[in-house]
N, C-alpha and C positions, 0 to 999 in steps of 0.2 A: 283276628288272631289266626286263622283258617289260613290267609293269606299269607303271615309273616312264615305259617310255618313251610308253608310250601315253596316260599322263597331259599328259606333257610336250607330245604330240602336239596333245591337246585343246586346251594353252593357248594352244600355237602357233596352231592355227586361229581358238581366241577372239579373237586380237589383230589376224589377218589380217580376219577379220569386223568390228572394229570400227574397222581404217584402212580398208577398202573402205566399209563400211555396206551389204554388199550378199553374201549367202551364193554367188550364183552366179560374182561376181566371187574371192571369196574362193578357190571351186573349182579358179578359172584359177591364181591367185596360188600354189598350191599343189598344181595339178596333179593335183586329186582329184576326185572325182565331187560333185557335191552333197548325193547320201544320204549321201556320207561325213561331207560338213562338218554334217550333222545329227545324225546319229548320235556326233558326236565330242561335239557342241556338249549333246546331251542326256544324256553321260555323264560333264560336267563340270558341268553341273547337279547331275545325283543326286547325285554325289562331291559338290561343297559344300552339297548341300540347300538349292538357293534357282536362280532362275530368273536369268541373268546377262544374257540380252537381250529385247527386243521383238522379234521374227521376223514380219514379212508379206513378201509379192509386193511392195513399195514400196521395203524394205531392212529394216536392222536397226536398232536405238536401244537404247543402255545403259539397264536397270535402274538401280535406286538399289543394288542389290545389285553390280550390274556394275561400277557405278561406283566403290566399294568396294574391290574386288578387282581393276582395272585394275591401279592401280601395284604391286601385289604378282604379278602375272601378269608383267609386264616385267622384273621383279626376278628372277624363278624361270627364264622363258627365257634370260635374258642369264648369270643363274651356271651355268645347264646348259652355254650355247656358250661360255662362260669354261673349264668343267672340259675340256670336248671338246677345246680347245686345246691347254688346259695337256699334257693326255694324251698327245694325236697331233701333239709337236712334231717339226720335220725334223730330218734328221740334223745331226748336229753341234751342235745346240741343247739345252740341259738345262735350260734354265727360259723365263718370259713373266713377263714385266714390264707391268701393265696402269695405264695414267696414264689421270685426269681431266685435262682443261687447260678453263678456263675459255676461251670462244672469244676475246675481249679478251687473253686474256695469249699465246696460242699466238707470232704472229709476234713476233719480241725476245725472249720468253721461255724459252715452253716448246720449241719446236722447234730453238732453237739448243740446248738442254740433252740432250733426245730423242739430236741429231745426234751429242753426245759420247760417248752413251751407247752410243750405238748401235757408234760408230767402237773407245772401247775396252772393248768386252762384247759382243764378238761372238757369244761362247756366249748371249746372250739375244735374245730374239724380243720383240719389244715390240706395246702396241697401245694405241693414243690416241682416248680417246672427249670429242667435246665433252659439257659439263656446266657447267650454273648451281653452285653454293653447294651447294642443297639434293640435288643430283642428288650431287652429292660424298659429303655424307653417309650417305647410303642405301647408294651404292655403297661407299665404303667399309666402313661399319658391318657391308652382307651380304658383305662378301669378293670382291664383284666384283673391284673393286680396288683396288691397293696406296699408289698415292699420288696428289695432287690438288695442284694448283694453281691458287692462287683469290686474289681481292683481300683476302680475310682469311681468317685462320684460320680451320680445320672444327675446332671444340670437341668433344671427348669424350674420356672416360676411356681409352680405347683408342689413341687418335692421340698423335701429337708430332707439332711444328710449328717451323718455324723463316722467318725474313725470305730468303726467295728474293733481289730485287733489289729496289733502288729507282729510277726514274729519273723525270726533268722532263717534267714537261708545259705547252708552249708554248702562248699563244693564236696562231693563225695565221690569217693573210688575204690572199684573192688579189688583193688592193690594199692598198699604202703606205700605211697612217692609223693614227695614236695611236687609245688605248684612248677608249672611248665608253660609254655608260649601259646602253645596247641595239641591239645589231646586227639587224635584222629578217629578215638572212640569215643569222644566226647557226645552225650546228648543233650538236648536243649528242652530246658520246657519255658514257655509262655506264660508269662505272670502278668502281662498287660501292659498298656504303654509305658506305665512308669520305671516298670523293671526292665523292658526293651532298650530304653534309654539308656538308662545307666550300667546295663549289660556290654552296649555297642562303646561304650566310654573306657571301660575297664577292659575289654579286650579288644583293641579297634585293629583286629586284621582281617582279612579277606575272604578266608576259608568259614566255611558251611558246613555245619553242623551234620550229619548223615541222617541221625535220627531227630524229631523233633517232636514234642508233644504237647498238648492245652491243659493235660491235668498229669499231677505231681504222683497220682499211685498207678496209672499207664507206665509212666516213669520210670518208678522204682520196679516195678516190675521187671521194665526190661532188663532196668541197670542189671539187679539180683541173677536172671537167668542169661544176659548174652555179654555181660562183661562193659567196663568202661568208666564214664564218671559224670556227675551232672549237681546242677544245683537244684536243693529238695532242702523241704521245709525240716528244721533241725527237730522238732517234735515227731514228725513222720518218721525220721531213722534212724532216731536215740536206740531202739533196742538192738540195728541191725548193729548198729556202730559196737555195741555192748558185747553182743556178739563175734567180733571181728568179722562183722560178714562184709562192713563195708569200714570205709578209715578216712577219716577228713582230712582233706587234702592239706597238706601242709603249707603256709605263708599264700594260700588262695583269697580274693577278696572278698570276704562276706558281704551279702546283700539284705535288703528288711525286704518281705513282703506286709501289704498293707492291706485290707480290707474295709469296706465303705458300706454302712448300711443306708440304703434311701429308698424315702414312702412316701407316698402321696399323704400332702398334708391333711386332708379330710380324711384318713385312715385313723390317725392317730386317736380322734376322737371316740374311735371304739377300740382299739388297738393300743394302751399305753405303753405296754414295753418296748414300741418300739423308740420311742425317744431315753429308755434308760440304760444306764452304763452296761456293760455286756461285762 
């Protein structure tokens, strides 16, 4: 045990070394001497056999080696402080429930779901990590965590999936005007590949969007303070709408956004909701 943690130790510093880029800053970040963060850094070398960073007085720079072993380094820290969790929960708590949410799906989605969960499973300690698609998989696949919600399904032998929600996506503008060819203040957000797709179908010309964003209340944001028009989940801007702060665009092609929830199938057996209708 002596051993894993000290390994453990190493990684931790490796990853602190390479969000700093700088060993001495690493020290502060961690609270350790510098010969510590060398000596850590050189006994996770020997252990892989292979040198993981560039070291001078100027900072640090990933290896090709390093680079390699990055995302598996993030993987091993995060199931370590996942087990630690699960182990030392507070009283009155018998399990942890670890969700991916996609950051686009969180507000409408995933956090009024979280809320239910939370309100009847009180015996569970929950913890929500933002995560792309790919981030989903990985974390699911190593046991990080139990379920993900994403604009499509995470495919694998191991998972089940099911249609989370669906809802409308408005084009909206903070000016009164029928649909047009190309808004020059047009903003884009990112819904996933299904929405990409059928975005690039519905208006197949040339020009590029100026602004673009991954989540729908970045979005609305800007629309509200710098002017223009974008497509946003129709529950997100019912009251602006209401308000005349913003006006749906007239004869514009509505879209569905869709959402997927997927968990590792051996969650389920302690985790029932996650196989029930949302």
């Amino acid at each position: 045990m002596h051993y894993l943690h000290m390994n453990i130790s190493a990684i931790q510093t490796f990853l602190s070394v390479v969000r700093n880029r700088n060993l001495n800053r690493a020290a502060e970040d961690l609270n350790i001497t510098q010969s510590a963060v060398t000596a850590r850094l050189d006994a996770l070398d020997q252990t892989l056999g292979a040198r993981l960073l560039i070291r001078s007085r100027k900072g640090a720079s990933l290896t090709k080696a390093g680079f390699a072993f990055l995302e598996q380094a993030e993987v091993i820290v995060r199931t370590w402080e996942n087990a630690q969790a699960r182990i030392n929960l507070p009283s009155g708590i018998t399990r942890m429930f670890s969700f991916v949410c996609h950051p686009a799906l969180w507000t409408g989605g995933g956090e009024e779901w979280i809320n239910s969960i939370r309100q009847d499973h009180s015996e569970t300690a929950i913890e929500v990590w933002a995560g792309s698609a790919t981030d989903a998989k990985h974390w699911l696949t190593s046991g990080m965590s139990d379920a993900a919600l994403m604009p499509d399904p995470v495919s694998g032998v191991d998972f089940d999936n099911r249609l989370f929600a669906s809802e409308p996506l408005v084009q909206v503008a903070t000016v009164k005007r029928s649909v047009k060819r190309w808004d020059p203040n047009y903003i884009y957000v990112d819904y996933g590949p299904t929405f990409r797709a059928q975005h690039a179908e519905a208006w197949p010309n040339e020009e590029t969007a100026a602004m673009a964003f991954s989540t729908p209340d970045w979005a609305l944001a800007h629309l509200l303070g710098n002017g223009g028009s974008a497509y946003l989940p129709k529950k997100l801007v019912q009251s602006h709408i209401a308000q005349k702060r913003l006006f749906v665009v007239e004869g514009a092609k509505p879209f569905e956004r869709q959402m997927f929830l997927s968990w590792r199938k051996i969650s389920e057996a302690h985790f029932a909701w996650l196989n029930e209708p949302t």
